[in-house]
C-alpha positions as CSV (number, residue, x, y, z in Angstrom):
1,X,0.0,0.0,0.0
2,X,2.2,2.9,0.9
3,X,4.9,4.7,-1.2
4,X,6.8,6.2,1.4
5,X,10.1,4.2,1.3
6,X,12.3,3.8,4.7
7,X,16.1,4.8,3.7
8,X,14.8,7.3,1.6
9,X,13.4,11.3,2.4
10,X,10.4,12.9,1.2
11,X,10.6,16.9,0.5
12,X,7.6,18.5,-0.3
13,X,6.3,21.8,-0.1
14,X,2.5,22.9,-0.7
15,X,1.6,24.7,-3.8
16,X,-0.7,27.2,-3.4
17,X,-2.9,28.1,-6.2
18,X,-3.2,32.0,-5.0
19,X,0.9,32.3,-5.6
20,X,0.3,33.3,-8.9
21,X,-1.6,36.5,-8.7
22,X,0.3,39.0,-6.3
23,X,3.1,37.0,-5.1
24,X,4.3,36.2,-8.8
25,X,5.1,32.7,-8.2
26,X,4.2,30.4,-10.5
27,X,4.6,26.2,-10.9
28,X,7.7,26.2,-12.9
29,X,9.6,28.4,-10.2
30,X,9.6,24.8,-8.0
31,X,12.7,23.9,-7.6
32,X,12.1,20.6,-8.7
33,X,15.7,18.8,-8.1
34,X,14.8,19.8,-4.4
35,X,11.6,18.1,-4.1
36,X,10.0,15.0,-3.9
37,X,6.4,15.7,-3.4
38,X,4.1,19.1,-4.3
39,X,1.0,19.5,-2.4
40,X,-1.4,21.7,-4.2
41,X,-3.5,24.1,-1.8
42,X,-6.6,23.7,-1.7
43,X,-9.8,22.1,-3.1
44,X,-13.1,22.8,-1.3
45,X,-15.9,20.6,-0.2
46,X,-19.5,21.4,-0.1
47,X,-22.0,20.4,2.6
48,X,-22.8,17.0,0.9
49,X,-19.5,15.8,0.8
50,X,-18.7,17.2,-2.9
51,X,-15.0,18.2,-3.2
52,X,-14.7,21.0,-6.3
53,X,-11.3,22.8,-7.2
54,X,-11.3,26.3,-5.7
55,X,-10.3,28.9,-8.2
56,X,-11.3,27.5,-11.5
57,X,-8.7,30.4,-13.7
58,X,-6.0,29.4,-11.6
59,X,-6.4,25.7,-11.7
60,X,-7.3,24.7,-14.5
61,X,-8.5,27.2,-17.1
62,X,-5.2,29.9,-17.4
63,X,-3.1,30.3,-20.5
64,X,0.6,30.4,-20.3
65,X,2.6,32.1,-22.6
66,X,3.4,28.7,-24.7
67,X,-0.4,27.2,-24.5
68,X,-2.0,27.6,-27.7
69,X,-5.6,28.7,-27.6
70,X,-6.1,26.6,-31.1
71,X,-5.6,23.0,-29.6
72,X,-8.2,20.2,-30.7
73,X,-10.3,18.6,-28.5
74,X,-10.5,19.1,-24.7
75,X,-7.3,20.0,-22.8
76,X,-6.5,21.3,-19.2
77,X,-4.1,24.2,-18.5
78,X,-3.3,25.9,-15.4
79,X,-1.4,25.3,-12.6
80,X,-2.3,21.9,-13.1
81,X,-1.1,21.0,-16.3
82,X,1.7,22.6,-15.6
83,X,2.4,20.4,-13.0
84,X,1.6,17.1,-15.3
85,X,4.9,19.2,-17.2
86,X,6.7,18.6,-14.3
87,X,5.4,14.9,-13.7
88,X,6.2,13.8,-17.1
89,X,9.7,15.8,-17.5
90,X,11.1,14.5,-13.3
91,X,9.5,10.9,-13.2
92,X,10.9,11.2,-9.1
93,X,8.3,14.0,-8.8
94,X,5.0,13.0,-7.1
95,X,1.5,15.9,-7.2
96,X,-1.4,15.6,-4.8
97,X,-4.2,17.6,-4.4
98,X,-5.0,19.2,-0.9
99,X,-8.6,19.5,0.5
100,X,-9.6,21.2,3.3
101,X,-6.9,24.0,4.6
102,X,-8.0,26.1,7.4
103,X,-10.7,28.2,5.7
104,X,-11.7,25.4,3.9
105,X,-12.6,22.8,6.5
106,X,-15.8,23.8,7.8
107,X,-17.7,20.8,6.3
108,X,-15.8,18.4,7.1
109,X,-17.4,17.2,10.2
110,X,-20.9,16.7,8.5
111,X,-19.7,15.0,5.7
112,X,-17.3,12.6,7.8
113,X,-20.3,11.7,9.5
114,X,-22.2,10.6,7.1
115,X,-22.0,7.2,4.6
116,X,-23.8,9.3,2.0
117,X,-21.5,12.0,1.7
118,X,-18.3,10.4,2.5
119,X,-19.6,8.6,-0.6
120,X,-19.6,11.7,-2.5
121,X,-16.7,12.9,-1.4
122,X,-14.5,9.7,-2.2
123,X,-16.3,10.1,-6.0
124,X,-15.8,13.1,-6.3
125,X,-12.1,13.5,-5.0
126,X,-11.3,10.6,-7.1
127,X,-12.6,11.8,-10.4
128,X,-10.2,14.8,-9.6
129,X,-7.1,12.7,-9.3
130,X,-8.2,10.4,-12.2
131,X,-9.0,13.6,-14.6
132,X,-6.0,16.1,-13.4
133,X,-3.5,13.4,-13.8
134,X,-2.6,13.2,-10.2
135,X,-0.6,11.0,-7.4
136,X,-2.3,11.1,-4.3
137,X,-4.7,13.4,-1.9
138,X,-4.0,15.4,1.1
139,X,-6.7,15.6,4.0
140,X,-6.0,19.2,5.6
141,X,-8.9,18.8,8.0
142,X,-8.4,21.6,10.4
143,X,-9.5,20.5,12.7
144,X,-11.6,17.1,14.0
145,X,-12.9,18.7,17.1
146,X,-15.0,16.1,18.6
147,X,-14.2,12.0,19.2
148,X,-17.0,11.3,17.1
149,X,-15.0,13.5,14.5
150,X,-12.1,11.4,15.2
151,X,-13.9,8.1,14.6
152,X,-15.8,9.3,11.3
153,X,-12.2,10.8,10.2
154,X,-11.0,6.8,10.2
155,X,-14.2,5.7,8.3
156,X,-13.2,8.4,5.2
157,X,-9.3,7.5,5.2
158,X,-10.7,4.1,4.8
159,X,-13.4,4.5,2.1
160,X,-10.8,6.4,0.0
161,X,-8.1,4.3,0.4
162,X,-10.1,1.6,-0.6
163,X,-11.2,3.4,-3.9
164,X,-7.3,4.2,-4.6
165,X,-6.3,0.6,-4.1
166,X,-9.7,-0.5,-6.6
167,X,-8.8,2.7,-8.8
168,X,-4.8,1.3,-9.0
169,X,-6.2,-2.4,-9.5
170,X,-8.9,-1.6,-12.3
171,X,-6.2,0.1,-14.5
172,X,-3.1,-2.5,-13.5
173,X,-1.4,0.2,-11.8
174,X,1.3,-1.4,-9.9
175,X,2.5,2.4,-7.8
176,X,0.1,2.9,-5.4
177,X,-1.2,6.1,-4.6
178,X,-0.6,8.2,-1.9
179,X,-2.9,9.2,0.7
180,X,-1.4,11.4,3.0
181,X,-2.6,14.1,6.0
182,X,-1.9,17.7,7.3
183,X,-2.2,16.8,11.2
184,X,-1.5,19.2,14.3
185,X,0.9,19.6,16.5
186,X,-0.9,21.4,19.6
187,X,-1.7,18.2,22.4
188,X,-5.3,19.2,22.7
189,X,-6.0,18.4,19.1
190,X,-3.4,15.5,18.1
191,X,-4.2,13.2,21.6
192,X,-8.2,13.3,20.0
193,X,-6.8,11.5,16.9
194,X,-7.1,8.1,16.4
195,X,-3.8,7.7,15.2
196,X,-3.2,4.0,15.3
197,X,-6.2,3.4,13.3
198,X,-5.4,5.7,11.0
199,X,-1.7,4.4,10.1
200,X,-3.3,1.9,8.2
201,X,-4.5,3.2,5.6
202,X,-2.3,6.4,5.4
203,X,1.0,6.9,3.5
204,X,2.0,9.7,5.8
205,X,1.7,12.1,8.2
206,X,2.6,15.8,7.6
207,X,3.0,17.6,10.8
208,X,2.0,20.9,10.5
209,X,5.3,22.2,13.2
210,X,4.6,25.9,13.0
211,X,2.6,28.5,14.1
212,X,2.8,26.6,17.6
213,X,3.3,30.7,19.1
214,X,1.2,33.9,17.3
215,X,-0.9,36.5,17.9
216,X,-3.7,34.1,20.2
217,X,-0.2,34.0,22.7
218,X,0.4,35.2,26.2
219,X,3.9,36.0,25.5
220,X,6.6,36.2,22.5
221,X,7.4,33.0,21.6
222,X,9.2,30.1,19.0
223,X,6.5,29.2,16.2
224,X,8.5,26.2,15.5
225,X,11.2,25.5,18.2
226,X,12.5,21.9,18.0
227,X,12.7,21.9,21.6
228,X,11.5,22.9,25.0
229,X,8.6,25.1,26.1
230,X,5.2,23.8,26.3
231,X,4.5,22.8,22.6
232,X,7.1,22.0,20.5
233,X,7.9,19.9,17.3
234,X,10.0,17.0,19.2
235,X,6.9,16.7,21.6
236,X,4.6,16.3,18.6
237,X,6.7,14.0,16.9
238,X,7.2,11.7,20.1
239,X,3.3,11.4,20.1
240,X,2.7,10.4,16.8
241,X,5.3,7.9,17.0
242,X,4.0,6.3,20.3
243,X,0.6,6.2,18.5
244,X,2.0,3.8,16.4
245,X,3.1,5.7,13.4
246,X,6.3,4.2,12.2
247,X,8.7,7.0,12.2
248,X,9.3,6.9,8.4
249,X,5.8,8.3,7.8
250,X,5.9,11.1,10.2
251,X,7.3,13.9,8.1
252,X,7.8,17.3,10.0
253,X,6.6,20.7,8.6
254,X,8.8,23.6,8.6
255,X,7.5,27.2,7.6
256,X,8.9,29.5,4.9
257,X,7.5,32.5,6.9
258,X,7.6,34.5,10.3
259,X,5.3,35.7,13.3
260,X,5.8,39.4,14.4
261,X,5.7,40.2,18.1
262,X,6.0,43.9,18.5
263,X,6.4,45.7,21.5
264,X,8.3,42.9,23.5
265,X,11.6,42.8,25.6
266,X,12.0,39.1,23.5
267,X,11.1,35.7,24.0
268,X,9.0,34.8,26.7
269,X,7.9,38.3,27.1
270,X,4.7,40.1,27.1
271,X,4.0,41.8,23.5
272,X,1.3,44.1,22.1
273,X,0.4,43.8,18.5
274,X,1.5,41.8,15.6
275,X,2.5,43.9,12.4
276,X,1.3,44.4,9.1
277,X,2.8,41.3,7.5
278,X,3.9,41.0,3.7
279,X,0.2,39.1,2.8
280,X,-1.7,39.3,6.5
281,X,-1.0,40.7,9.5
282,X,1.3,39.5,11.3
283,X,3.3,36.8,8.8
284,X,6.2,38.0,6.9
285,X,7.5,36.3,4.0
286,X,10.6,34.3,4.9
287,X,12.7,36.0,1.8
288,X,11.8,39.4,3.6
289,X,13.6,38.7,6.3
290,X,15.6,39.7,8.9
291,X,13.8,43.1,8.2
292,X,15.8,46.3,8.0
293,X,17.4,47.4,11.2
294,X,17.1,43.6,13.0
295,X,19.8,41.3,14.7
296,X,19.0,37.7,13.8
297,X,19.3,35.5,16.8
298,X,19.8,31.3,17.1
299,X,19.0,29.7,20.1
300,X,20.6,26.6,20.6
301,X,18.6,25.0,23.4
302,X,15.4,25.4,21.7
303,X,16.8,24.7,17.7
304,X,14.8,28.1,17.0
305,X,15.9,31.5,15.9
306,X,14.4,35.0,15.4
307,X,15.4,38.1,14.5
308,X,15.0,41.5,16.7
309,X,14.7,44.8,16.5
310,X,15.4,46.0,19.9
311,X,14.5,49.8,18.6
312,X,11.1,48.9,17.7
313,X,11.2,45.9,19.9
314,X,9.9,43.9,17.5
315,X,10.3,40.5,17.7
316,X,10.0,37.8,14.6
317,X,9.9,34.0,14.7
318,X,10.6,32.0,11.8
319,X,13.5,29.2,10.7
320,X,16.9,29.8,9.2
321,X,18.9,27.4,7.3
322,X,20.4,26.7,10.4
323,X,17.6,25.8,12.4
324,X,16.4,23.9,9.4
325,X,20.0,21.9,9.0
326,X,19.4,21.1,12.7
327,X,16.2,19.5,12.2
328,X,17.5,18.0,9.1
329,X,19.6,15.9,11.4
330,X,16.6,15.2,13.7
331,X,14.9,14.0,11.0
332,X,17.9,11.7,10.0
333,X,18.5,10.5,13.4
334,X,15.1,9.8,14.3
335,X,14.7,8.0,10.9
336,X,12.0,10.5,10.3
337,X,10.0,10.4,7.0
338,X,11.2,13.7,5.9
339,X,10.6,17.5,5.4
340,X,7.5,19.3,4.2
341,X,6.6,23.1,4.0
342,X,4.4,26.0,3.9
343,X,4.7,27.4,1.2
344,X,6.6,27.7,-1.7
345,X,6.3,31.5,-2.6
346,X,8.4,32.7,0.1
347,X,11.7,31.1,-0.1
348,X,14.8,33.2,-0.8
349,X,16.0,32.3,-4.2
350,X,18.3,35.0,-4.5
351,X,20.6,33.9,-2.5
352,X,21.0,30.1,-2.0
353,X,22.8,30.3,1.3
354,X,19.7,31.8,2.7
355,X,17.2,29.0,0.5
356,X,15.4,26.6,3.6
357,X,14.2,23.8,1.2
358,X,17.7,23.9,-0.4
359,X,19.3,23.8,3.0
360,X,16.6,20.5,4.4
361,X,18.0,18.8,1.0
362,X,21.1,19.3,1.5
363,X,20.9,18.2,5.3
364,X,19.2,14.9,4.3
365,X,20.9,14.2,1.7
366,X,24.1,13.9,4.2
367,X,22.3,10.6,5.4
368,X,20.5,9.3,2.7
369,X,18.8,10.0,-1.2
370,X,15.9,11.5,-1.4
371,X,13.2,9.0,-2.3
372,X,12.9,8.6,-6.6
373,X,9.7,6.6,-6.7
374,X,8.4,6.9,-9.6
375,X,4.8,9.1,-10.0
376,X,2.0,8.3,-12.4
377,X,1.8,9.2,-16.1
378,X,-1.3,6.7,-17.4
379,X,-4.7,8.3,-17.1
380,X,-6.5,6.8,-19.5
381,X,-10.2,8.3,-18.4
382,X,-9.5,11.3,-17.7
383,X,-11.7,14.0,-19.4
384,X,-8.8,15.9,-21.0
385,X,-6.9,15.0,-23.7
386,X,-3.7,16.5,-22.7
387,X,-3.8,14.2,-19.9
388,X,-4.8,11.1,-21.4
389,X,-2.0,11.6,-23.8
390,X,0.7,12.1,-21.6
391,X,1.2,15.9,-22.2
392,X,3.3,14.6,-25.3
């Protein structure tokens, strides 16, 4: 069933579709010799359990400079056929779609809970993979609030993995597909999980590791310390496993982004306010940073750094590529599953010493390859042309 391979790393990052309209980044910017995995944010899901792609232009529908608009027949574009460029021209790289995210999620609990529209929702999530050419699905459920949510959460990883395994069997596909999580890291939510039930029929596990200190804090705080305080990633990662997860599937999420605490004396202190951000308040792209007129800061107990401004006493928390070559020898001495992060858009490119999934790769790749499986390029139903033919 699964195709996460022990010996071997996954590095993915999510995708998001909304990266190409301000934020200028587009599909082919990946930095595909990096990665082993994309996760494309986000589909949506209605009330009755129907999942449906959330910004139709972006998806599916834009022109790119080289996509004629005189092609026979019917033909995706997109982000997403993009992305079955990249499929077909890096056979290592895998695509799957993520549903849910945390603005998405809200009907999750209804349709979990029902045999009817988990139904629908396995149909329809399935005719997405099958049409757009893809490798697996990503739950992003944020979050299963209830035990009865927990429970119902077990009955949908199950319906759809048992679709994949009949969708891989029907067409004599001998690579399974991946079915794979976004799951939290704060103790209140992951000890509600039922993890060991879920292992089964789950290919991995990607621990969301950030944003565990923000603007809901008491205090100035690590978003993603290793480390220490009262949340933090080696905590998370030491539940999962004790669930049962084998350690190969739990893959820990970094963030390409900071949290601004203004008005602080530093880390552990009181603040007031959380800045504009570069997007939303509060969140500064990673390539911003340090801002203008900040001191960056490692702190070696906690594997976290920040940067300060002690004239504005502002304070921001967000990973270096040192704190990320720390964890990449975590990862590798915990036999970990691998890296994944949020989001692509805001690495540094400029300047490779400051690049974070650059830096992970290089970390892991100390230890051990990066894992080459090979993706899928036979979709022989699929409603597009393009995609039925291979993009050739």
């Amino acid at each position: 069933m699964t195709n996460t391979h022990p010996g071997t790393f996954i590095v993915c990052t999510y995708f998001v579709a909304w990266a190409i309209y301000a934020r200028n980044h587009n599909v082919f910017d990946l930095p595909v010799g990096d990665l082993t995995h994309i996760l494309y944010a986000f589909a949506n899901l209605d009330a009755d359990g129907r999942v449906f792609l959330g910004d139709a232009w972006a998806d599916t529908d834009k022109h790119y400079e080289d996509d004629s608009w005189n092609d026979s027949g019917n033909n995706l574009y997109g982000n997403f056929k993009r992305l079955g460029l990249l499929k077909r021209d890096n056979r290592h790289l895998k695509v799957s779609l993520s549903i849910g995210g945390w603005t998405w999620s809200t009907n999750f609990a209804g349709v979990a809970a029902s045999p009817q529209k988990r139904a629908n929702f396995v149909r329809t999530s399935m005719e997405l993979l099958n049409n757009l050419g893809l490798d697996g699905l990503d739950i992003d459920w944020e979050y299963p609030k209830t035990p009865e949510d927990a429970v119902n959460y077990v009955s949908l990883l199950r319906e759809l993995r048992q679709a994949m395994d009949q969708y891989a069997a029907e067409k004599g596909d001998p690579v399974p597909y991946l079915l794979t999580g976004a799951m939290p890291c704060g103790e209140s939510q992951y000890s509600l999980l039922r993890l060991n039930e879920m292992n089964q029929y789950m290919d991995a596990f990607y621990l969301m590791a950030y944003d565990l200190a923000g603007s809901w804090s008491d205090a100035a705080g690590h978003q993603s310390n290793l480390y220490g305080g009262q949340v933090s990633v080696h905590k998370a990662v030491q539940h999962y496993i004790s669930q049962g997860i084998p350690s190969h599937k739990v893959v820990v999420g970094m963030p390409i982004y900071g949290r601004m605490f203004q008005n602080t004396d530093g880390v552990g202190q009181k603040f007031d306010g959380i800045g504009a951000g570069t997007w939303e308040q509060g969140v500064y792209d990673y390539k911003q940073l340090p801002l203008p007129g900040a001191v960056e800061y490692y702190d070696s107990e906690s594997v976290a750094s920040y940067s300060y401004d002690s004239t504005k006493r502002e304070l921001i928390t967000y990973d270096t590529p040192l704190v990320i070559d720390r964890k990449a020898e975590y990862i590798a001495r915990h036999q970990l599953g691998g890296a994944m992060f949020w989001e692509s858009s805001s690495d540094q490119t400029e300047n490779p010493d400051r690049n974070l999934i650059g830096a992970v790769t290089k970390g892991l790749r100390r230890h051990a390859p990066l894992d080459s499986s090979l993706n899928h390029l036979s979709y022989p139903t699929s409603v597009y042309d393009n995609v039925r033919n291979g993009f050739q």
